[in-house]
DSSP file (Angstrom, degrees, kcal/mol; ACC not computed):
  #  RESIDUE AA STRUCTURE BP1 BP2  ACC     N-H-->O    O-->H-N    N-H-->O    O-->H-N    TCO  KAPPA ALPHA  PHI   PSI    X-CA   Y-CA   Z-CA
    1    1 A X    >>        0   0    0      0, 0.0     4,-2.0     0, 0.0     3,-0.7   0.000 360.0 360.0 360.0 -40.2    0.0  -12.6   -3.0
    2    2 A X  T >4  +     0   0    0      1,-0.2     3,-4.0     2,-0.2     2,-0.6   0.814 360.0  61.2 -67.0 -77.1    1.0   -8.8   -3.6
    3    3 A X  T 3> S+     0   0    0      1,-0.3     4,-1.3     2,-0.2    -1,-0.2   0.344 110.9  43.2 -44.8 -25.8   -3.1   -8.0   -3.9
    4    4 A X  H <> S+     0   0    0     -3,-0.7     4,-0.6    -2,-0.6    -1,-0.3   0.832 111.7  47.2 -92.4 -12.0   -3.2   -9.3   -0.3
    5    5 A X  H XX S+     0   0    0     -3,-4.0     4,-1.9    -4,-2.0     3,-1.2   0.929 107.9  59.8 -79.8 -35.3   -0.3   -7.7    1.2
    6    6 A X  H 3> S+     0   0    0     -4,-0.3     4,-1.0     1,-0.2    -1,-0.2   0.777 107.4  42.6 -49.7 -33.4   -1.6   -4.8   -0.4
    7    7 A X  H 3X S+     0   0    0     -4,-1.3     4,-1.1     2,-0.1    -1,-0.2   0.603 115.0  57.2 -64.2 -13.8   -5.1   -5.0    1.7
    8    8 A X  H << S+     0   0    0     -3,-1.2     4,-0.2    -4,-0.6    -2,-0.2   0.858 101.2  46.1 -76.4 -53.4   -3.0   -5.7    4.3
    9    9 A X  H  X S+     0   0    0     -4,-1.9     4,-1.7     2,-0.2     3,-0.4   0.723 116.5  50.1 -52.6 -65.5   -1.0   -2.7    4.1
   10   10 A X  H  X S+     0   0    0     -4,-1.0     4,-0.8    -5,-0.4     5,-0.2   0.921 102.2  53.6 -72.5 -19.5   -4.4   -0.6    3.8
   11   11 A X  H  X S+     0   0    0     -4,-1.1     4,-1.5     2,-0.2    -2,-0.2   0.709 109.7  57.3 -70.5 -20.6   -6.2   -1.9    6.5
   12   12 A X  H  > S+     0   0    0     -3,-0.4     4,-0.9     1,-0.2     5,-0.3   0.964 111.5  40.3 -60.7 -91.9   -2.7   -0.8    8.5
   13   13 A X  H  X S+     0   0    0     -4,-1.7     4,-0.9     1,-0.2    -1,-0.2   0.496 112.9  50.9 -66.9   0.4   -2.9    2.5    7.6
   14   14 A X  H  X S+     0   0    0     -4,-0.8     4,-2.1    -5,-0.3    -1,-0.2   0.775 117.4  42.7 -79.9 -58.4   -6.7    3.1    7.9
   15   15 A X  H >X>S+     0   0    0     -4,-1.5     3,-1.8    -3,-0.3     4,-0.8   0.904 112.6  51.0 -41.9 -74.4   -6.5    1.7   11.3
   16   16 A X  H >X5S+     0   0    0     -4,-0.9     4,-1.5     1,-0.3     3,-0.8   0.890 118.1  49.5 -29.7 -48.3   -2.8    3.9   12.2
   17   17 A X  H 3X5S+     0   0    0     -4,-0.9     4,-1.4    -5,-0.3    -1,-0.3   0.883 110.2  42.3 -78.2 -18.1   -5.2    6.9   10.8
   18   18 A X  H <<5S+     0   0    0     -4,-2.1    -1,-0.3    -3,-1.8    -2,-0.2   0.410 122.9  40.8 -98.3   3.9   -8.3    6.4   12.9
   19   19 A X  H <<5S+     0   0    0     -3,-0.8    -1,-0.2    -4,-0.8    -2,-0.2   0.356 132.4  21.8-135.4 -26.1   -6.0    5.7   16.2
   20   20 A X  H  <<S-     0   0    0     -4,-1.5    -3,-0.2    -5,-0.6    -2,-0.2   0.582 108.9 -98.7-141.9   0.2   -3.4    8.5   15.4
   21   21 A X    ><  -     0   0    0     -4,-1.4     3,-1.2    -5,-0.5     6,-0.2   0.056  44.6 -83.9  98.0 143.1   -4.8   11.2   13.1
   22   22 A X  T 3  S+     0   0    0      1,-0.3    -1,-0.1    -5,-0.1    -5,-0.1   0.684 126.6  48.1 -40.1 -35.6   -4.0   11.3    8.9
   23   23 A X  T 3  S+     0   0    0     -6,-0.1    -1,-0.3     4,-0.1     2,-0.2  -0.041  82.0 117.7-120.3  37.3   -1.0   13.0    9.4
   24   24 A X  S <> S-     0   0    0     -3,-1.2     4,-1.8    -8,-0.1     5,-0.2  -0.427  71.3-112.2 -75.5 159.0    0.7   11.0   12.1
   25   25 A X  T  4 S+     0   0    0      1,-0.2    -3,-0.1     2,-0.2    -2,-0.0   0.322 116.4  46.0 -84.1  23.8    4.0    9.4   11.4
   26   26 A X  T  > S+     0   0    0      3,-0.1     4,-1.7     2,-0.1     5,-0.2   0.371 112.5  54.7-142.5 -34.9    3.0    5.6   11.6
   27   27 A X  H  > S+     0   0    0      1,-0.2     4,-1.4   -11,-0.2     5,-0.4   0.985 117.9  37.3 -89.3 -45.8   -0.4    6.6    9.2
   28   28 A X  H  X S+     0   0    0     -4,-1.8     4,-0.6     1,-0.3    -1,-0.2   0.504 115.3  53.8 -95.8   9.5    2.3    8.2    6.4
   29   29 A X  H  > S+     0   0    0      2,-0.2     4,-2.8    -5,-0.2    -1,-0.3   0.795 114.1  40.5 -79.0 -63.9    4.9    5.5    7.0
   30   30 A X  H >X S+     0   0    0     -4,-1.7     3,-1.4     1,-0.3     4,-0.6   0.907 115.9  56.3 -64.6 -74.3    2.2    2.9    6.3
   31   31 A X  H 3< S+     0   0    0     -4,-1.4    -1,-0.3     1,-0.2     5,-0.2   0.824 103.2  48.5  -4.4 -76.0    1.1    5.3    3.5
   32   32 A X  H 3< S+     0   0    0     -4,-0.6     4,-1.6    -5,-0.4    -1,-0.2   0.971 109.7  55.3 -60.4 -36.2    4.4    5.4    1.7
   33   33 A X  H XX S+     0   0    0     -4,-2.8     3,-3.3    -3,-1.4     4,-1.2   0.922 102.4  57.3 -50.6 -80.6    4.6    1.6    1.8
   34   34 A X  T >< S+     0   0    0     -4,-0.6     2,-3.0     1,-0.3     3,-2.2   0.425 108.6  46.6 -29.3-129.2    1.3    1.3    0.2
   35   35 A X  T 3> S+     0   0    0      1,-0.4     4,-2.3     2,-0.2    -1,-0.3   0.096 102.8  54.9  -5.3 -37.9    2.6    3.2   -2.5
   36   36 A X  H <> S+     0   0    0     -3,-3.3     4,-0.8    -2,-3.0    -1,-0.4   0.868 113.4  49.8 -73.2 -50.3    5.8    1.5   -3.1
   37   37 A X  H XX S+     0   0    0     -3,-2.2     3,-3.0    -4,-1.2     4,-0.9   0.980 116.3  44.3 -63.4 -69.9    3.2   -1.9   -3.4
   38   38 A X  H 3> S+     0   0    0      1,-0.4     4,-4.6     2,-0.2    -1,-0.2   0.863 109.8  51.4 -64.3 -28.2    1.0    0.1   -5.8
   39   39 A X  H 3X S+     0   0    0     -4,-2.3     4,-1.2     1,-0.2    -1,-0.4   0.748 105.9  52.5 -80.1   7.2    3.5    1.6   -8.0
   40   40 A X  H <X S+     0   0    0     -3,-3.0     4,-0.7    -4,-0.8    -1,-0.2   0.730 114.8  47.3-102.0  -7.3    5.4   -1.6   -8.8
   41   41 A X  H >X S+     0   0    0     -4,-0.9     4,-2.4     2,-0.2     3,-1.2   0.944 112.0  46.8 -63.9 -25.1    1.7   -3.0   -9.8
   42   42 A X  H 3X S+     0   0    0     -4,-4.6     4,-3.1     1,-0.3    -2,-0.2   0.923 118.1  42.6 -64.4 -47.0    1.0    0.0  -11.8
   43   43 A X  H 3< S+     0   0    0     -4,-1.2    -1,-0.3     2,-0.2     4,-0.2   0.265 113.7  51.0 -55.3 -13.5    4.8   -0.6  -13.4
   44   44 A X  H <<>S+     0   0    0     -3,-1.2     5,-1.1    -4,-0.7     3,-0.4   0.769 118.2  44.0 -98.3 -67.2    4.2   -4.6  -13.7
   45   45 A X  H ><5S+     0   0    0     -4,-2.4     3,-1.2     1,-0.2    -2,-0.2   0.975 116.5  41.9 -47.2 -67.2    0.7   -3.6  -15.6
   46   46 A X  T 3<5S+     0   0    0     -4,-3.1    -1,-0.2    -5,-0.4    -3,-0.2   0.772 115.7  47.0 -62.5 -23.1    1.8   -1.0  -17.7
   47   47 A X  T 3 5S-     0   0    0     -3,-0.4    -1,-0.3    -4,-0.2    -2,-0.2   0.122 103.1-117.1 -91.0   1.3    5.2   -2.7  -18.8
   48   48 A X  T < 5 +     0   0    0     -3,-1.2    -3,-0.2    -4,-0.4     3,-0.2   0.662  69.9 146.2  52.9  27.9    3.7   -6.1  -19.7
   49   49 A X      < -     0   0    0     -5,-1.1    -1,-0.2     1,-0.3    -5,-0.1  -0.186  67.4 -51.5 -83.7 163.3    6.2   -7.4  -16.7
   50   50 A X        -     0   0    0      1,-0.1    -1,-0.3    -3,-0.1    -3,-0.1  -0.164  67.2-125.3 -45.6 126.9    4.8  -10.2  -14.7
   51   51 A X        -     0   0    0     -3,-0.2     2,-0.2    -7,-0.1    -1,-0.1  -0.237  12.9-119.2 -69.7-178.2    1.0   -9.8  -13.2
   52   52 A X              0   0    0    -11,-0.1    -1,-0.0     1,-0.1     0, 0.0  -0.544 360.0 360.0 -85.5 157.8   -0.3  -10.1  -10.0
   53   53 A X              0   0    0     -2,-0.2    -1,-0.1     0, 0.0    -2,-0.0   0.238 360.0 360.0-110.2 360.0   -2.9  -12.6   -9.1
């Protein structure tokens, strides 16, 4: 379930960048979400904490 909200989440902010420029606030809003998703897999993988499917 996170692995799709996390495609979900990128396709946002590639769409937000191609409609408003890389450095718009709506493309580094979606951007920082996406990040927050990837570091708690990276932190769920690295800690032996539950995976993702």
């Amino acid at each position: 379930m996170l692995k799709n909200n996390i495609e979900k989440q990128r396709e946002k902010m590639i769409a937000a960048a191609k409609m408003y420029g890389y450095s718009s606030k709506l493309t580094v809003k979606y951007s920082q979400e996406l990040d927050k998703m990837l570091n708690v897999v990276l932190f769920e993988n690295n800690t032996g904490h539950e995976k993702i499917s």
